[in-house]
C-alpha positions in Angstrom: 65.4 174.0 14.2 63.5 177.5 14.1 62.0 178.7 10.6 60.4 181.5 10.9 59.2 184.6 8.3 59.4 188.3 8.1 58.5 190.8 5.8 59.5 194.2 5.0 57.0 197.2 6.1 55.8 197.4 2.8 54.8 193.4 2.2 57.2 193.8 -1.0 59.4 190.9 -0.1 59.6 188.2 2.9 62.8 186.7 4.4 62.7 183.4 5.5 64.8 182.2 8.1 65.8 178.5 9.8 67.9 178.5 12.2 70.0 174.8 12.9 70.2 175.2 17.0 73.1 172.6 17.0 74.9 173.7 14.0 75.1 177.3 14.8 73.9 177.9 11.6 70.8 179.9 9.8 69.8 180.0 6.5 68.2 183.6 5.2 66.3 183.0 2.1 65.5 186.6 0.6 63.2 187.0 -2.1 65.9 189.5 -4.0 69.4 188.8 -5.4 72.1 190.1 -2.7 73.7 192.6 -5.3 70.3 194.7 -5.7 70.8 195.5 -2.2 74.2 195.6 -0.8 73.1 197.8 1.9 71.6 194.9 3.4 74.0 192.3 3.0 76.8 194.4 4.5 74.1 195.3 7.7 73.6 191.5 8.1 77.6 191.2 7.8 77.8 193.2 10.5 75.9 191.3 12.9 76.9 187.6 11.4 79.7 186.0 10.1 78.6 185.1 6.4 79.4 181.8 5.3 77.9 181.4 1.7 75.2 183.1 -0.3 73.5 180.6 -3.3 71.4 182.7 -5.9 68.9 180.1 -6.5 68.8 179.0 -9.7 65.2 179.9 -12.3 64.2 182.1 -9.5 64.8 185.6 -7.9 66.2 185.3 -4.9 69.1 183.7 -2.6 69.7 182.0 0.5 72.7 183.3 3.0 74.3 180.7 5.4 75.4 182.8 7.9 77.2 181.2 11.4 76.1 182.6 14.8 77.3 182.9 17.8 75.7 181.2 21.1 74.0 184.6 22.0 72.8 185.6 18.6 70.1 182.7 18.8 68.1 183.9 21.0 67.7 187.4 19.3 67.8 186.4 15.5 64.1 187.3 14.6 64.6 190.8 16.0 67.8 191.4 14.3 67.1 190.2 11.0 63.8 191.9 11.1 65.7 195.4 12.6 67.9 194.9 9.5 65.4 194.1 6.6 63.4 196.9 8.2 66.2 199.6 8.4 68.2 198.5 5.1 66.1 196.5 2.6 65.3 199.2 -0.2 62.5 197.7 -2.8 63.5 197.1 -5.8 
């Protein structure tokens, strides 16, 4: 398991992400509800397939299970941060 955190250029919100090597499996916790920024979830959509997204509840924010492929392990920091950088708008 990888769990690493990124934040946007501003420092107005953090992603955390764990990845589950075996599972092929990573869970993005965003500090925002999905439908504030669509942009991004259709960008991460893109790249992964999305499995589930959980607003949590008494809090802003939401976790995305999203299933990757072999390949994508080894580059998920860069593209998640490439897509909160490009896409994430604050709110």
């Amino acid at each position: 398991m990888q769990r690493f955190k990124i934040s946007d250029p501003t420092g107005r919100t953090v992603l955390t992400v764990t990845a589950h090597g075996r599972l092929h499996t990573a869970h993005i916790h965003a500090e925002f509800h999905p439908l504030e920024q669509p942009e991004f979830v259709d960008a991460l959509e893109r790249v992964y397939r999305i499995e589930q997204i959980t607003k949590d509840e008494g809090a802003h924010g939401c976790t995305i299970l999203v299933k990757l492929r072999p390949e994508q392990k080894a580059t998920i920091i860069e593209d998640v941060e490439g897509i909160l950088t490009e896409y994430y708008r604050g709110t």
